[in-house]
C-alpha positions as CSV (number, residue, x, y, z in Angstrom):
1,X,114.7,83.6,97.0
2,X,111.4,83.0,95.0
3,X,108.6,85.7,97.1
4,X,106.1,83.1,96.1
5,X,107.4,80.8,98.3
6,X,109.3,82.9,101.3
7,X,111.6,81.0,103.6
8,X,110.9,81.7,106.7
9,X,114.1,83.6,108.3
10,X,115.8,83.6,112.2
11,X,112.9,83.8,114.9
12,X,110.6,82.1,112.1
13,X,109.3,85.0,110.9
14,X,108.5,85.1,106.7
15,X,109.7,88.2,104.9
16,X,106.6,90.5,103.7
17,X,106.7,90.7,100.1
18,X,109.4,93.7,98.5
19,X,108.2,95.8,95.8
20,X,110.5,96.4,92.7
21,X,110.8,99.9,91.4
22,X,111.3,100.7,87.8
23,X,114.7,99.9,87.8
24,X,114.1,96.3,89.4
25,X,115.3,97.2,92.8
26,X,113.5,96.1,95.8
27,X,112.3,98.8,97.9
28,X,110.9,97.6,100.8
29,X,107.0,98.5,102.2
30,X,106.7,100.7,105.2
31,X,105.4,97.7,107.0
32,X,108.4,95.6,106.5
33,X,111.0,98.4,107.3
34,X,109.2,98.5,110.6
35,X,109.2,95.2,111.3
36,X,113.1,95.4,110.3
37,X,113.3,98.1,112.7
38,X,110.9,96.0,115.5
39,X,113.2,92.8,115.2
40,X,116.3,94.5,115.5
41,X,115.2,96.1,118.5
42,X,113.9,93.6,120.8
43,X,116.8,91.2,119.3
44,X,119.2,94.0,121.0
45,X,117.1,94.3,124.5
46,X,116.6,90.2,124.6
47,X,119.5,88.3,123.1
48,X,121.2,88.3,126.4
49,X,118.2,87.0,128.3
50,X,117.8,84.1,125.6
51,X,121.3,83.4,126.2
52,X,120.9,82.8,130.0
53,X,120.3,78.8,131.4
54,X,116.5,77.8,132.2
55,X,116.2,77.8,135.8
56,X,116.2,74.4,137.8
57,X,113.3,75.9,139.7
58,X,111.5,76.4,136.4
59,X,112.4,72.7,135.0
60,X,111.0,71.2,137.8
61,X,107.5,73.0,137.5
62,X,107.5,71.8,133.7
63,X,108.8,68.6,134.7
64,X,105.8,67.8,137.1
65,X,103.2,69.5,135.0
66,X,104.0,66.6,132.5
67,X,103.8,63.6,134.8
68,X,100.6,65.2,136.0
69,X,99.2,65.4,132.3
């Protein structure tokens, strides 16, 4: 992947920028290994909830918000 241009990866979130050390590894910057750390954790306390069907009750609010718009 060109770091000029980052993709954007799951969750649309871009990848911060790694810095190479001297042999031309990537090491990656405080900031991104907690955002790593961050993503992996609300990924493990949400994925089940994201999995779970939108409520009718909730469908039928959205659904008459837009006729009313």
């Amino acid at each position: 992947m060109d770091e000029s241009n980052p993709e954007p990866k799951a969750g649309g979130a871009v990848p911060k920028p790694v810095k190479a050390d001297a042999n031309g590894r990537g090491q990656a910057t405080p900031e991104a290994a907690f955002d790593i750390w961050l993503q992996r954790g609300l990924h493990h306390m949400f994925d089940d909830v994201m999995q779970e069907p939108i409520p009718e009750e909730l469908l039928r609010l959205i659904e008459q918000d837009r006729e009313q718009s």
